[in-house]
Backbone bond lengths (Angstrom), bond angles and torsions (degrees), N, CA, C in turn:
res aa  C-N    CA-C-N  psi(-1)  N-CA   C-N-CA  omega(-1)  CA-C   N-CA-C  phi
1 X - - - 1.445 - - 1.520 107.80 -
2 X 1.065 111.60 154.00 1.922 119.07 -165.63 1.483 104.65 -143.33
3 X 1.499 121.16 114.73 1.345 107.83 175.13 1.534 119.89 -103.32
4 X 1.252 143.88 128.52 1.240 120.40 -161.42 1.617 109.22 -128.73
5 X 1.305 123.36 140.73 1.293 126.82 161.79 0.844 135.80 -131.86
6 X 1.455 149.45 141.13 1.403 131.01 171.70 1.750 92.93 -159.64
7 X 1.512 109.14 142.92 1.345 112.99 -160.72 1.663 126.35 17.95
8 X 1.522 117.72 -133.62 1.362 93.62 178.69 1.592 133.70 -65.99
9 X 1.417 124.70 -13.64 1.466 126.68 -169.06 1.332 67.59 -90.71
10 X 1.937 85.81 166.22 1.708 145.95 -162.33 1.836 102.46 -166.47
11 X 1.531 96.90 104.64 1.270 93.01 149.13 1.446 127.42 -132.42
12 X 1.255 127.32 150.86 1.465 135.52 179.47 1.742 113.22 -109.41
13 X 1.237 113.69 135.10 1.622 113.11 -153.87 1.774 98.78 -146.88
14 X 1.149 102.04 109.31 1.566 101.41 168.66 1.562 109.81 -149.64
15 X 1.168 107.46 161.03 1.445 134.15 -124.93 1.949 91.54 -156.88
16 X 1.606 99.51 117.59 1.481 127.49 177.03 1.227 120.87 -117.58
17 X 1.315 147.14 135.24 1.293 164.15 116.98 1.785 113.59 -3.57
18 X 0.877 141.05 69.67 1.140 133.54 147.68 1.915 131.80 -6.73
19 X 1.175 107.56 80.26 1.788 79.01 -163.40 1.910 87.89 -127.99
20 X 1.226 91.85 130.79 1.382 120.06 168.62 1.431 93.52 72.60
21 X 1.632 98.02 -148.55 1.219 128.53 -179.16 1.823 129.41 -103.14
22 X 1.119 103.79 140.68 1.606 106.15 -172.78 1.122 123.30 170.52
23 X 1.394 138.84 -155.39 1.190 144.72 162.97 1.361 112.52 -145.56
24 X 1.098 118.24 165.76 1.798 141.05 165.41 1.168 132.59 -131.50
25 X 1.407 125.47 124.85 1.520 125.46 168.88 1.172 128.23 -96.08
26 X 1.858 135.57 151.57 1.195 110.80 154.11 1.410 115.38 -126.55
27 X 1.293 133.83 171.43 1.307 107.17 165.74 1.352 113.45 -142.07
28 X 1.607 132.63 153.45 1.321 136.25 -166.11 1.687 113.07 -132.19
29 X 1.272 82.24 147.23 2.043 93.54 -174.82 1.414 90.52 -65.48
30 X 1.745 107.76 161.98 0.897 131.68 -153.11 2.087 103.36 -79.41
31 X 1.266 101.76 -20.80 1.603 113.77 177.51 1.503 84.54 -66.86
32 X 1.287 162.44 -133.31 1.257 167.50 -176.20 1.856 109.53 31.68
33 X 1.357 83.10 121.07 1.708 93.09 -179.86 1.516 110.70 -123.39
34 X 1.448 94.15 99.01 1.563 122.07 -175.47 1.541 123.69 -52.04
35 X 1.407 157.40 161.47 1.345 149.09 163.55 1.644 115.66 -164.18
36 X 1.207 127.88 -178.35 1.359 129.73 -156.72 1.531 77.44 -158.00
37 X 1.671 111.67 132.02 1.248 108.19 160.09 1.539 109.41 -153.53
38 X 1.462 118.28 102.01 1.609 141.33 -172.72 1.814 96.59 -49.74
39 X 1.168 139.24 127.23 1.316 142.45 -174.31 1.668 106.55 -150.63
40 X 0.890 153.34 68.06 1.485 157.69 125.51 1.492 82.09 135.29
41 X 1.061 138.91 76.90 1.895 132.43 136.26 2.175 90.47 99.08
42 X 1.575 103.53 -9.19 1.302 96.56 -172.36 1.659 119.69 -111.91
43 X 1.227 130.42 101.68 1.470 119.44 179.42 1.704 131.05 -67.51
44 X 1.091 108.93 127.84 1.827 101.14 -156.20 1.690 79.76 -107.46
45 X 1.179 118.98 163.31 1.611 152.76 173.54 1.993 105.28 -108.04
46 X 1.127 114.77 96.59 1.681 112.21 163.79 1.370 127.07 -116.71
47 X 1.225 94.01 115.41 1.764 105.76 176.33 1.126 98.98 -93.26
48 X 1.582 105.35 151.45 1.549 119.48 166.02 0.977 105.83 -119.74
49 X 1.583 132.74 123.11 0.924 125.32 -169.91 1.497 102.03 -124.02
50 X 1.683 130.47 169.74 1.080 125.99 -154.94 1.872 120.33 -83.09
51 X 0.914 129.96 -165.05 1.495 110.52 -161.10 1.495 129.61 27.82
52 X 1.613 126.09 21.85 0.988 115.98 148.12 1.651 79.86 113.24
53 X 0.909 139.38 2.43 1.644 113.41 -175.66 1.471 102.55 -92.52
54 X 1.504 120.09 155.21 1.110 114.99 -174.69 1.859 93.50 -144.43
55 X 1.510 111.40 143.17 1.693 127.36 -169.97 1.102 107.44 -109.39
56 X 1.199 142.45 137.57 1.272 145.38 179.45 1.748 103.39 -143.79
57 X 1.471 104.47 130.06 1.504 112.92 175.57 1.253 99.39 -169.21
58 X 1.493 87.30 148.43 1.648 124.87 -173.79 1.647 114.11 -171.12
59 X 1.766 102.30 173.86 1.374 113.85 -168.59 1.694 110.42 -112.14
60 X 1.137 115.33 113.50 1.404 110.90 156.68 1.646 130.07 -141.31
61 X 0.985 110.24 156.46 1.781 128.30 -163.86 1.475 107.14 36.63
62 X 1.468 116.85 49.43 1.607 125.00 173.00 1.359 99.84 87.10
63 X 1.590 141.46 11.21 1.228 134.17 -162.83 1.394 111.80 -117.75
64 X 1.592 144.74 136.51 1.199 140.16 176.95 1.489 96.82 -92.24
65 X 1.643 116.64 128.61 1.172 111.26 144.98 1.719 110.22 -110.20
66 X 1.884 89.83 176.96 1.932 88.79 175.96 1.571 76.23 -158.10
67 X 1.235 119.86 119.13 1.866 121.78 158.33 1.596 101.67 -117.16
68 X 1.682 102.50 146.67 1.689 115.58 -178.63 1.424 81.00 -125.72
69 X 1.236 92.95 160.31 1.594 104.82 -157.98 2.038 90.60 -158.31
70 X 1.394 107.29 164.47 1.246 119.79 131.77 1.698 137.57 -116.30
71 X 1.108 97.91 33.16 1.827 127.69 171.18 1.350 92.94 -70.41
72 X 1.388 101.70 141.79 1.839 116.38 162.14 1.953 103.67 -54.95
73 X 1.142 106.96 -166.96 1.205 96.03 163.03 1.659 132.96 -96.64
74 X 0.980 106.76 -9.97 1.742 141.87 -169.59 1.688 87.42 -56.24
75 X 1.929 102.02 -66.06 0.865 114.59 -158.72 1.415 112.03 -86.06
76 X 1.082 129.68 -45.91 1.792 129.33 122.94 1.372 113.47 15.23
77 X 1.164 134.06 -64.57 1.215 146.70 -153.55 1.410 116.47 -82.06
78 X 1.935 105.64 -53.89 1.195 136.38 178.41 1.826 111.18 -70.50
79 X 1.280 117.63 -30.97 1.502 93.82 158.01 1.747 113.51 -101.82
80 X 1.468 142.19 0.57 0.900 126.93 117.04 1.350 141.34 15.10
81 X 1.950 89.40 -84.85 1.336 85.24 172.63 1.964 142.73 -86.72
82 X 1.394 85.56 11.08 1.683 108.30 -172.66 1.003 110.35 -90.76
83 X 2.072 126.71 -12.14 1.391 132.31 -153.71 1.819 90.01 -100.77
84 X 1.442 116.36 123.84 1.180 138.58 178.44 1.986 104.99 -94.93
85 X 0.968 98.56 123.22 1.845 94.75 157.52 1.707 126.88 -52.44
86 X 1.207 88.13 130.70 1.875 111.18 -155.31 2.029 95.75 -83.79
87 X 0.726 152.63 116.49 1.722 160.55 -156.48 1.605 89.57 -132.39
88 X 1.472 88.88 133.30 1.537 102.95 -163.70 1.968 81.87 -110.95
C-alpha cells in the first residue's frame, strides 16, 4: 500500500496477489458514475465518486490494483497507467 501527497492531490494505491480462482463484487450508491475504459491491452473500472474522489481498478501481470485519488479522471487514468507491479 502507498500513500501519497503533495499539495492538494492525495492518492492511495494498493496492490493484491491474484491467487486462484473466483470472483469479486463491488457496489456503489446511486450518486457514483461508473465507466470502463480499455487503455493499452488493460481495462480500468472508474468511479466518480462525490466530492471529487475518483477510484480506479484493474488487473495486471496477475496483480489487483485499486487507487482513490482526488485526480479528475483523465488524470486518474494517466498514472494508472504508469503504476507497474511492485515484486517483493
Amino acid at each position: 500500500m502507498l500513500s501519497f501527497s503533495i499539495g492538494r492531490y492525495d492518492i492511495l494505491l494498493s496492490q493484491e496477489d491474484i491467487l486462484g480462482e473466483g470472483s469479486t463484487g463491488i457496489g456503489y450508491g446511486s450518486d457514483t458514475i461508473v465507466s470502463f475504459h480499455r487503455l493499452d491491452d488493460v481495462e480500468y473500472l472508474v468511479a466518480e465518486h462525490r466530492y471529487g474522489i475518483v477510484t480506479v481498478k484493474w488487473t495486471k501481470d496477475n496483480k489487483i490494483f485499486d487507487m482513490t485519488s482526488n485526480l479528475t479522471v483523465d488524470e486518474s487514468l494517466s498514472v494508472a497507467q504508469s503504476v507497474g507491479p511492485y515484486h517483493i
